[in-house]
Biopython code that builds the backbone (N, CA, C, O; Angstrom):
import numpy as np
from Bio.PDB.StructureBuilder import StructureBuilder

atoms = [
    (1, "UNK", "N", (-1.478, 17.982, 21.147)),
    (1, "UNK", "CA", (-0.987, 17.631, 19.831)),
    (1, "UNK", "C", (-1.030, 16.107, 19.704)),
    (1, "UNK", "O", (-0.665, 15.391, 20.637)),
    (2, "UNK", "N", (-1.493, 15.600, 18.509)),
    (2, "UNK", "CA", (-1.422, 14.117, 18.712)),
    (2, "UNK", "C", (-0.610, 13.975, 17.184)),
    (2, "UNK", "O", (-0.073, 14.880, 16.546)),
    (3, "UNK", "N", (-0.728, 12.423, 16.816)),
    (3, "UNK", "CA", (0.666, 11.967, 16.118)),
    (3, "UNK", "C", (-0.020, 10.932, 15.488)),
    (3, "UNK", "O", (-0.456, 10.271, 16.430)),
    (4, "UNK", "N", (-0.487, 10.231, 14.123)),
    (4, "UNK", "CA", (-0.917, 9.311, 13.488)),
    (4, "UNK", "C", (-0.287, 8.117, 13.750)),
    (4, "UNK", "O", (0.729, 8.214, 13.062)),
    (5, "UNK", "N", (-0.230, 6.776, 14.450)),
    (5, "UNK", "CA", (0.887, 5.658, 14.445)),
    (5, "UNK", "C", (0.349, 5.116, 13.072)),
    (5, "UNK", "O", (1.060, 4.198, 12.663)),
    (6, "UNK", "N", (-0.742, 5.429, 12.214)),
    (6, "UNK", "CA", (-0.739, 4.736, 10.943)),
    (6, "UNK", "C", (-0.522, 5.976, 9.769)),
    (6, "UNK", "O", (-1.248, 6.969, 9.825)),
    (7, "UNK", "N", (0.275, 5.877, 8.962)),
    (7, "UNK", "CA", (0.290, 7.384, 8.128)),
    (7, "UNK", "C", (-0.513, 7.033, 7.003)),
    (7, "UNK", "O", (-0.822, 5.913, 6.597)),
    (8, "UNK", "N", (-0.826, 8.253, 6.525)),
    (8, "UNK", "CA", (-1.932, 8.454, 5.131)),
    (8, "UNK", "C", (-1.111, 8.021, 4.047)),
    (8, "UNK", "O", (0.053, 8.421, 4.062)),
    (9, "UNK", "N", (-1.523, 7.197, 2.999)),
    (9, "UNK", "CA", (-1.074, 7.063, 1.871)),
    (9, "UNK", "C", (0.113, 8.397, 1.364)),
    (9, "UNK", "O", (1.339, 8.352, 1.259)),
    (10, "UNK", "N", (-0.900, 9.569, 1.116)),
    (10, "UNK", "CA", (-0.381, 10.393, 0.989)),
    (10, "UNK", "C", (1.137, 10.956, 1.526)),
    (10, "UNK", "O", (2.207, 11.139, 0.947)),
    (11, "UNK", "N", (0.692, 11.130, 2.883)),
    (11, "UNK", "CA", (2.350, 10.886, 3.533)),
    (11, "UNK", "C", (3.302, 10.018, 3.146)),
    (11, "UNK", "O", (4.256, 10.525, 2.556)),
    (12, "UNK", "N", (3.318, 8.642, 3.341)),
    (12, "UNK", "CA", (3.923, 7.800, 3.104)),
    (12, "UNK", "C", (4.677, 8.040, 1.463)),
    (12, "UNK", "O", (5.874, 7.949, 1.188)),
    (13, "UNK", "N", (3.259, 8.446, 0.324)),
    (13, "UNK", "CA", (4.361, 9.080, -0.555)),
    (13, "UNK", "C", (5.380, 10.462, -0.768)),
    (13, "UNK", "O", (6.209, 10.719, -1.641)),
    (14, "UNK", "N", (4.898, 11.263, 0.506)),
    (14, "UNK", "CA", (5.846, 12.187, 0.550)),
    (14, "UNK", "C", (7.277, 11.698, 1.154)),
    (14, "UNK", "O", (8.340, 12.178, 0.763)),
    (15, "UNK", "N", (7.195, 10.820, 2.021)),
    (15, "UNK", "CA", (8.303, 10.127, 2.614)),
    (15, "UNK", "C", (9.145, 10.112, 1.501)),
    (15, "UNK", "O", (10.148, 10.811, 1.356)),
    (16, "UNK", "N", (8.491, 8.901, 0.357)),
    (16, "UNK", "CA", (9.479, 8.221, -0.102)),
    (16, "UNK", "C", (9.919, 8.897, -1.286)),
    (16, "UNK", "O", (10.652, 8.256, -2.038)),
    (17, "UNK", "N", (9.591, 10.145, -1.612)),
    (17, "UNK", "CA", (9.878, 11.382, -2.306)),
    (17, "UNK", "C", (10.914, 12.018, -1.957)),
    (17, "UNK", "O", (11.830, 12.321, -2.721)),
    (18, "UNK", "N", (10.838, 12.345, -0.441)),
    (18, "UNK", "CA", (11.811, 13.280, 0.015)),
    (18, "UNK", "C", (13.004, 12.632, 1.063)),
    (18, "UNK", "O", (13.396, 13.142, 2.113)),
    (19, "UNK", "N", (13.382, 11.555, 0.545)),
    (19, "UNK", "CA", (14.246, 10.935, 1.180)),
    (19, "UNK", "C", (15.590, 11.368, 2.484)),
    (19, "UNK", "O", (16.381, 10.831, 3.259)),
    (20, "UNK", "N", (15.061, 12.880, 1.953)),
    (20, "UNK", "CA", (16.499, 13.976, 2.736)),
    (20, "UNK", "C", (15.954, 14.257, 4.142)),
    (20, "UNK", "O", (16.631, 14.413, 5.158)),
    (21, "UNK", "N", (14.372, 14.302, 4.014)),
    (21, "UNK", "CA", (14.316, 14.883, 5.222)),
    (21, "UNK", "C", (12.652, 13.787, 6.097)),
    (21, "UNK", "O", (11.750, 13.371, 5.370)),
    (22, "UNK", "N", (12.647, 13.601, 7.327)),
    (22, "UNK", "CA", (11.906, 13.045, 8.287)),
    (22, "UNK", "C", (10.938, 14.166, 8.113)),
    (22, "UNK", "O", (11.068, 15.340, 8.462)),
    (23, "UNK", "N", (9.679, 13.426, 7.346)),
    (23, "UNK", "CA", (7.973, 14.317, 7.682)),
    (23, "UNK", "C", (7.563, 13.426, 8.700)),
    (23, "UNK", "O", (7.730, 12.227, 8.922)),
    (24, "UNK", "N", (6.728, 14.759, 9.486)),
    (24, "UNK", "CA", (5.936, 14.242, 10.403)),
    (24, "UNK", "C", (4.228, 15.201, 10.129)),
    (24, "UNK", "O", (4.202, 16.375, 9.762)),
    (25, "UNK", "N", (3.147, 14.483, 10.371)),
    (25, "UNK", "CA", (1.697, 14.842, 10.542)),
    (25, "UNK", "C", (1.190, 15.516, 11.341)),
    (25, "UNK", "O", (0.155, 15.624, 10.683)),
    (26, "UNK", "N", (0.884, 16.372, 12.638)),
    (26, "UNK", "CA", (0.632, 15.939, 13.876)),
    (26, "UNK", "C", (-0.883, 17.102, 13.582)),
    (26, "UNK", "O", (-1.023, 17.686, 12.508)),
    (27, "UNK", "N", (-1.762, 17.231, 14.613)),
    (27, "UNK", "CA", (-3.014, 17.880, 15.048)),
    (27, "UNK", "C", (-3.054, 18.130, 16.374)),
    (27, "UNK", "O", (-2.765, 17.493, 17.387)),
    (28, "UNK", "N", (-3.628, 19.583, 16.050)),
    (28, "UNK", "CA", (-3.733, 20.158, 17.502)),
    (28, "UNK", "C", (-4.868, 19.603, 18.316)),
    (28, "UNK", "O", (-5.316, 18.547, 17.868)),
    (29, "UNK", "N", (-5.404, 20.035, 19.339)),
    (29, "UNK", "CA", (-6.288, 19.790, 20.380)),
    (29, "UNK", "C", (-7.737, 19.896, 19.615)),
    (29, "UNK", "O", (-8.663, 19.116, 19.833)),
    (30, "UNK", "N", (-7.793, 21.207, 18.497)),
    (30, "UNK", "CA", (-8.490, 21.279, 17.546)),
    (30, "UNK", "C", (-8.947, 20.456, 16.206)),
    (30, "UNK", "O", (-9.959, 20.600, 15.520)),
    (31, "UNK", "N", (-7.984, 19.651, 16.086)),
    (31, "UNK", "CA", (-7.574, 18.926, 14.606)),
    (31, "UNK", "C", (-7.392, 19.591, 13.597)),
    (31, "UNK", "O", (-7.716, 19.247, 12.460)),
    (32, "UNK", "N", (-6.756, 20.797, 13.967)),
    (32, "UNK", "CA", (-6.151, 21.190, 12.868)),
    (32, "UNK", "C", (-4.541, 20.684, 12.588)),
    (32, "UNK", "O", (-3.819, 20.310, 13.512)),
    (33, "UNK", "N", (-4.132, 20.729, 11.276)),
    (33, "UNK", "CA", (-2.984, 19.570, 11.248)),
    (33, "UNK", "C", (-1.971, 20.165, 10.513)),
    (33, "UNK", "O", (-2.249, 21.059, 9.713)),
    (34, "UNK", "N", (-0.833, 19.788, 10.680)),
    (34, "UNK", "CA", (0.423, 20.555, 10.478)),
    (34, "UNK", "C", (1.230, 19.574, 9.829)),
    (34, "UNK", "O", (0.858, 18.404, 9.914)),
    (35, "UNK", "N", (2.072, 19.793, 9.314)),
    (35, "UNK", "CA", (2.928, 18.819, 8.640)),
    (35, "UNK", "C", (4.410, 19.242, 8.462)),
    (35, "UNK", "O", (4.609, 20.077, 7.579)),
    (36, "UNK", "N", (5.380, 18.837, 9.096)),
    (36, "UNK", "CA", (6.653, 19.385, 9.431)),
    (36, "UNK", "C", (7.747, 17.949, 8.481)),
    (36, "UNK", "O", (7.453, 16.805, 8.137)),
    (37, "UNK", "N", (8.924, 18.706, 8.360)),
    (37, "UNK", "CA", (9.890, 18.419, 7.513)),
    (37, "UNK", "C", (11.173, 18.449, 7.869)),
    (37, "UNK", "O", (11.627, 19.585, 7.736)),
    (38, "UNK", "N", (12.039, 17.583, 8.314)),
    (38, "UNK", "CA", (13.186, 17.749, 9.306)),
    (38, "UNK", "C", (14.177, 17.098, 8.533)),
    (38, "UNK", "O", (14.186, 15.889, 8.303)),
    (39, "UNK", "N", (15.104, 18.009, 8.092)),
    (39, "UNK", "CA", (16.285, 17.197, 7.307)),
    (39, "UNK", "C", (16.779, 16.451, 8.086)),
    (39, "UNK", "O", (16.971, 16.803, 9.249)),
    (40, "UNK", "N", (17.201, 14.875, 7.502)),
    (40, "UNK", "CA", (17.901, 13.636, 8.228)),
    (40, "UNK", "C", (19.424, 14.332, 8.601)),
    (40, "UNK", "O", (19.611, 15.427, 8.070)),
    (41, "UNK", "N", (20.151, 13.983, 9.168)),
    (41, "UNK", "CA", (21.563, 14.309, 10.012)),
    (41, "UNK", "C", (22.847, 14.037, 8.883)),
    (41, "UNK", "O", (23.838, 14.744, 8.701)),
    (42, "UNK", "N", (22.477, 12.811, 8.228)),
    (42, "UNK", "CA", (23.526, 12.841, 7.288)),
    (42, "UNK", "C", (23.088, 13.962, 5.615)),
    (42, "UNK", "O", (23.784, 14.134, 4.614)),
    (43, "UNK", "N", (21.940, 14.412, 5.888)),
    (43, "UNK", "CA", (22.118, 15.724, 4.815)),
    (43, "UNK", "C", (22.158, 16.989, 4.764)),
    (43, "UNK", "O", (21.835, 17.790, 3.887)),
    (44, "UNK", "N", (22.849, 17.166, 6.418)),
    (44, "UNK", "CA", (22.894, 18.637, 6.937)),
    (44, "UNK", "C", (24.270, 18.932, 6.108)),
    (44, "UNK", "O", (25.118, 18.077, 5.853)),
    (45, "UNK", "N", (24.337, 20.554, 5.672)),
    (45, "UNK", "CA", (25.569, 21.049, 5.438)),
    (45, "UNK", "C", (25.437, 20.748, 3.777)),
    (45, "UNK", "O", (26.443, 20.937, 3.094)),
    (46, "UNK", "N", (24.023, 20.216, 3.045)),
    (46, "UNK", "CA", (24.231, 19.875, 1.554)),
    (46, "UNK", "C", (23.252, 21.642, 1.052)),
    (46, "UNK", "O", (23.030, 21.671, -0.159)),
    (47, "UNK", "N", (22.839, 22.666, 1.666)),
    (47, "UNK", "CA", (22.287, 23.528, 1.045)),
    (47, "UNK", "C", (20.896, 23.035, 1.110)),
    (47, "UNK", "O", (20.401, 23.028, -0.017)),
    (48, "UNK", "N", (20.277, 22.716, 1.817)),
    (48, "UNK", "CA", (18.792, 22.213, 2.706)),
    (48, "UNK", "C", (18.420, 22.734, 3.003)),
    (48, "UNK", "O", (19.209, 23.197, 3.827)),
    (49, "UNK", "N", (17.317, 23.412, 3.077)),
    (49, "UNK", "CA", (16.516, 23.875, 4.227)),
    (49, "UNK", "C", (16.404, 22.661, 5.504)),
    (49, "UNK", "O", (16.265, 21.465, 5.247)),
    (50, "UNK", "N", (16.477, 23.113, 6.645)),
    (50, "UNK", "CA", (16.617, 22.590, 8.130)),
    (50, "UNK", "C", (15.115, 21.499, 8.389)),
    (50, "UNK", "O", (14.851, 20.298, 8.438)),
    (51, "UNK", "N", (14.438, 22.792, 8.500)),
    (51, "UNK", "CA", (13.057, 22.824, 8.393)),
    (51, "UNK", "C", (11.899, 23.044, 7.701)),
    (51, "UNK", "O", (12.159, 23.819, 6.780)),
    (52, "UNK", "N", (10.623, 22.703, 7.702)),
    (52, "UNK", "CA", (10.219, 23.362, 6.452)),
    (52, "UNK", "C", (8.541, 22.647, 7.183)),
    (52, "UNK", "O", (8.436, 21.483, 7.567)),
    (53, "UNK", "N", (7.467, 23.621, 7.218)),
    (53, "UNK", "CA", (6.300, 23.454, 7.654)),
    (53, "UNK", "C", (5.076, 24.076, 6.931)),
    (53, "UNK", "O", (5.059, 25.106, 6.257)),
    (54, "UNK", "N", (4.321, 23.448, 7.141)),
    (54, "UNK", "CA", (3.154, 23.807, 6.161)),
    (54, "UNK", "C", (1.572, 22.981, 5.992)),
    (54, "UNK", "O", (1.721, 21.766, 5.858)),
    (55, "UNK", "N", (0.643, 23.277, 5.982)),
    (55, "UNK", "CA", (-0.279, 23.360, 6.437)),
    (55, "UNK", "C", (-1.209, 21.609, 6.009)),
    (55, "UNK", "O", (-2.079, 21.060, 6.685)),
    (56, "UNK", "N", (-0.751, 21.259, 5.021)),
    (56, "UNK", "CA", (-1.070, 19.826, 3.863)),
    (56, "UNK", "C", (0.303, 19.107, 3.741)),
    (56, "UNK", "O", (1.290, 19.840, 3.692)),
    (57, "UNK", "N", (0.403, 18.378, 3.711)),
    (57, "UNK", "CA", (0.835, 17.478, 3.004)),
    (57, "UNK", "C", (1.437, 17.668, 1.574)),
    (57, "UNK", "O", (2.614, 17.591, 1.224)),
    (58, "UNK", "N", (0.457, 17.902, 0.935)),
    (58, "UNK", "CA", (0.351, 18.540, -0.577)),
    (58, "UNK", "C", (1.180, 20.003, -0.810)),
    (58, "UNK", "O", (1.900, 20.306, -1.762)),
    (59, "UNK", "N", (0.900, 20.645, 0.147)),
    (59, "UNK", "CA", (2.123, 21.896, 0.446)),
    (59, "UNK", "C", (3.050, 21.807, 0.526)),
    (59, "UNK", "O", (3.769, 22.404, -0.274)),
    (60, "UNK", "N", (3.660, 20.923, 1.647)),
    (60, "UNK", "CA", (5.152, 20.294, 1.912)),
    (60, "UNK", "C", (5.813, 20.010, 0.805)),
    (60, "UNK", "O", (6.861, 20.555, 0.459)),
    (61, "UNK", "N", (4.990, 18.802, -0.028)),
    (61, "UNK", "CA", (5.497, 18.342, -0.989)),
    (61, "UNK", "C", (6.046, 19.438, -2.449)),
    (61, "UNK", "O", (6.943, 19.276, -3.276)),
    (62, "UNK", "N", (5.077, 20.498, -2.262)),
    (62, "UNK", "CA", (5.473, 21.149, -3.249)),
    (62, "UNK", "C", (6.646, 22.083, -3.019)),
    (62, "UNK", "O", (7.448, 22.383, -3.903)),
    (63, "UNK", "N", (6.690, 22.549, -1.688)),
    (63, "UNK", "CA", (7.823, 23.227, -1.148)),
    (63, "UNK", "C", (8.842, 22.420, -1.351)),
    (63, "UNK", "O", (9.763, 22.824, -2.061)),
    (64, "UNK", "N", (8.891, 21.129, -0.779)),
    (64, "UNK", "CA", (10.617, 21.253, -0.799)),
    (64, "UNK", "C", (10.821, 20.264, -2.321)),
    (64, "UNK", "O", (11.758, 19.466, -2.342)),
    (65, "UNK", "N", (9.899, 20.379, -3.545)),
    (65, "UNK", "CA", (10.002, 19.875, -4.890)),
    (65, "UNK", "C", (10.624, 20.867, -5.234)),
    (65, "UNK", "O", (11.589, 20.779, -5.994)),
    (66, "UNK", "N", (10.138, 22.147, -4.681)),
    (66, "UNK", "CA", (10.893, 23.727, -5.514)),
    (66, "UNK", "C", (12.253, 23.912, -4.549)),
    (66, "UNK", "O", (13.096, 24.772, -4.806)),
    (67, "UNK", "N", (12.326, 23.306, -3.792)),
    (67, "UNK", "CA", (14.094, 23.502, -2.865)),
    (67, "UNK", "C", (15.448, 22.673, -4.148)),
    (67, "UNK", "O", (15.368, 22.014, -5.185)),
    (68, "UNK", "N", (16.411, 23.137, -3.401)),
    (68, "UNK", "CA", (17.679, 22.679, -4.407)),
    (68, "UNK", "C", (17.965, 20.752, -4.025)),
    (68, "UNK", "O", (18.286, 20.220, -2.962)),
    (69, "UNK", "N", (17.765, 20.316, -4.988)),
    (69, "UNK", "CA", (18.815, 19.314, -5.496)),
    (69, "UNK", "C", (19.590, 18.787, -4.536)),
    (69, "UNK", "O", (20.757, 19.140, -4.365)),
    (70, "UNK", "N", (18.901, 17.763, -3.729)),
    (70, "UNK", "CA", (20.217, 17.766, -2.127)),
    (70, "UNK", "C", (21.409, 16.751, -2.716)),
    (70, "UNK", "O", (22.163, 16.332, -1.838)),
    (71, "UNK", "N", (21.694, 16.281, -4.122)),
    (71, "UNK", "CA", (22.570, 15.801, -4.158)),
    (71, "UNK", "C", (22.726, 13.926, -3.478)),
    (71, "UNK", "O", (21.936, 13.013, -3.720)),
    (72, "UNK", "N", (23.976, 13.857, -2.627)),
    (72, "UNK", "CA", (24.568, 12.409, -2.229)),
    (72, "UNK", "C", (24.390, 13.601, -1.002)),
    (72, "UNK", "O", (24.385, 14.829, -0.916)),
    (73, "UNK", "N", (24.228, 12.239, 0.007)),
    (73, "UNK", "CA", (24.341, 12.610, 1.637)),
    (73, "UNK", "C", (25.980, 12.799, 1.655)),
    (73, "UNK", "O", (26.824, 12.400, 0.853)),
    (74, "UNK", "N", (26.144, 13.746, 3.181)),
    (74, "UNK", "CA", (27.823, 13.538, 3.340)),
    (74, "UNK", "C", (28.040, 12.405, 4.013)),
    (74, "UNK", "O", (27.123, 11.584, 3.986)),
    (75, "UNK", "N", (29.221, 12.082, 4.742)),
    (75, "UNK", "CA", (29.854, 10.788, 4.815)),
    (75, "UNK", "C", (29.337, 11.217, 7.275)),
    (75, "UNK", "O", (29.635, 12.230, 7.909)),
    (76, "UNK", "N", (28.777, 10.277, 7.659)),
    (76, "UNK", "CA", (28.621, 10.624, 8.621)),
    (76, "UNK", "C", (30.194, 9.622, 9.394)),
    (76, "UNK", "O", (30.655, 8.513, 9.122)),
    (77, "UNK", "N", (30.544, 10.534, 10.260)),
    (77, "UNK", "CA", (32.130, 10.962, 10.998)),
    (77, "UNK", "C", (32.163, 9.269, 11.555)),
    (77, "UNK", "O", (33.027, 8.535, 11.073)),
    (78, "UNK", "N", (31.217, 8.732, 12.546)),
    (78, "UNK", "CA", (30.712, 7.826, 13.329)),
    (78, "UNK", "C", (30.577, 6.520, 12.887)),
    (78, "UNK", "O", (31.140, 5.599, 13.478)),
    (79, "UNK", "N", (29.480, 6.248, 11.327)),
    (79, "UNK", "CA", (29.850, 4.934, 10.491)),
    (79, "UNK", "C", (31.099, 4.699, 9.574)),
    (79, "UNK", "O", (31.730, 5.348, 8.740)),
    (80, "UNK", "N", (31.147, 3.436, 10.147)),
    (80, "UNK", "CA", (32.499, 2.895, 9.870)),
    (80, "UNK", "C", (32.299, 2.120, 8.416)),
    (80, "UNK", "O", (31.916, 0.970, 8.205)),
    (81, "UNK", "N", (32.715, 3.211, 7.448)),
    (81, "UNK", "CA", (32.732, 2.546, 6.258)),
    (81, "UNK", "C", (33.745, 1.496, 5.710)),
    (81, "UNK", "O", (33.638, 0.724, 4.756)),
    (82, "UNK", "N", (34.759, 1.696, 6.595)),
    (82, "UNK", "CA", (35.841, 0.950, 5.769)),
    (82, "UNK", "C", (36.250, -0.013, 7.281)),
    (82, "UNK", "O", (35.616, 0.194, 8.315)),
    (83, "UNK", "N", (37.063, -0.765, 7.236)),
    (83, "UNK", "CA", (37.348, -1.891, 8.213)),
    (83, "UNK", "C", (38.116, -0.787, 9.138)),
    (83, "UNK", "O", (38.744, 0.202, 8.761)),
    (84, "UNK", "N", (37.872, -1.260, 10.478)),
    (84, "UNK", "CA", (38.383, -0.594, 11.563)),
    (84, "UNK", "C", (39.034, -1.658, 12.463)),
    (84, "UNK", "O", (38.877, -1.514, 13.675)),
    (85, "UNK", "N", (39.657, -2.579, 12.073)),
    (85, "UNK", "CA", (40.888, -3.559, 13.293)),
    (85, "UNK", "C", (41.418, -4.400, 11.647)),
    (85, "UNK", "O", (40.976, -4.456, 10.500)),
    (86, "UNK", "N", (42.693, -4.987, 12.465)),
    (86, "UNK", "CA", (43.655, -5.586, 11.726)),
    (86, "UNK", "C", (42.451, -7.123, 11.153)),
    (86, "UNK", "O", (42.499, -7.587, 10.013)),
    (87, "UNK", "N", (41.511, -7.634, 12.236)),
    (87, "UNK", "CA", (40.782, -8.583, 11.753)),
    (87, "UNK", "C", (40.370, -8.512, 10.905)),
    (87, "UNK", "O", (40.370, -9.492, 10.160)),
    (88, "UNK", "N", (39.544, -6.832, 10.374)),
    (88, "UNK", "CA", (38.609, -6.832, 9.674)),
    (88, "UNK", "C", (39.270, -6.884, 8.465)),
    (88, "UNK", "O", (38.824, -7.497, 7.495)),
    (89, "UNK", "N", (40.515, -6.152, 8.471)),
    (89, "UNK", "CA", (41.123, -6.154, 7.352)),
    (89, "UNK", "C", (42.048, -7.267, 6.544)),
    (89, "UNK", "O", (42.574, -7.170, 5.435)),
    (90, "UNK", "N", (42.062, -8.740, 7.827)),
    (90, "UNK", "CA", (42.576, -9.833, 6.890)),
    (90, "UNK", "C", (41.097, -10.863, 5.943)),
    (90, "UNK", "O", (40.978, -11.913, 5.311)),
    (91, "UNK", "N", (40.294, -9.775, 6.378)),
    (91, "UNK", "CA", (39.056, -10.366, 5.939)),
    (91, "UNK", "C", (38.393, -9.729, 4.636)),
    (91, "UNK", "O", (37.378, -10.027, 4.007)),
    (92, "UNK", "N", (39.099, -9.005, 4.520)),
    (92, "UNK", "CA", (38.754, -8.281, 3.033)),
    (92, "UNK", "C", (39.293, -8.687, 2.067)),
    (92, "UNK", "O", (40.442, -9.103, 2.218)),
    (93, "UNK", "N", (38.621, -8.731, 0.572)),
    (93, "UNK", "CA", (38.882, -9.797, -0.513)),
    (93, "UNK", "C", (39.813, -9.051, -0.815)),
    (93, "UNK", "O", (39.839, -7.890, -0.406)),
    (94, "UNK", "N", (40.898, -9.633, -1.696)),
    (94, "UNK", "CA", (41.523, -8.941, -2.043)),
    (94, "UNK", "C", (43.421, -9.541, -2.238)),
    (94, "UNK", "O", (44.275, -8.761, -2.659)),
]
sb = StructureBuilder()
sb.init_structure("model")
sb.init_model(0)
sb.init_chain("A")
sb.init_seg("    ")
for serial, (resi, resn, name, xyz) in enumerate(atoms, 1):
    if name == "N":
        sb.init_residue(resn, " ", resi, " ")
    sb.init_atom(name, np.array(xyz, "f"), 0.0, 1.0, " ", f" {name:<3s}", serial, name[0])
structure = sb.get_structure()
């Protein structure tokens, strides 16, 4: 299986289409080529499909155009949105 380090136009606009989920390109030993769809971590749990694979590029894209509406990401547990020590918080305007 190999892996493009430069992506196709094309890809690159599926990327920036499907902001929810990590596409990847790859080709078999054959060059035949696959194109996989991996929801990012902060949009698990929004009604996503997980995964999602398919044969083009152009496929992908149309698949997850017809999936639901992923909405706002959820809030991931780990980034620290708001100040976390007494410092941070004499440092906030206010």
């Amino acid at each position: 299986m190999t892996y493009d380090i430069r992506p196709s136009r094309e890809l690159l606009t599926a990327r920036s289409a499907h902001r929810a989920y990590r596409i990847y390109e790859t080709h078999d030993h054959r060059g035949a080529t696959e194109v996989t769809a991996v929801v990012r971590e902060e949009w698990l749990g929004q009604g996503l499909p997980v995964l999602v694979s398919a044969s083009t590029v152009a496929d992908l894209s149309a698949e997850l155009a017809d999936g639901p509406n992923p909405g706002l990401p959820r809030r991931i547990a780990t980034k620290p949105y708001f100040p976390t020590s007494a410092k941070d918080d004499e440092q906030r305007p206010g």
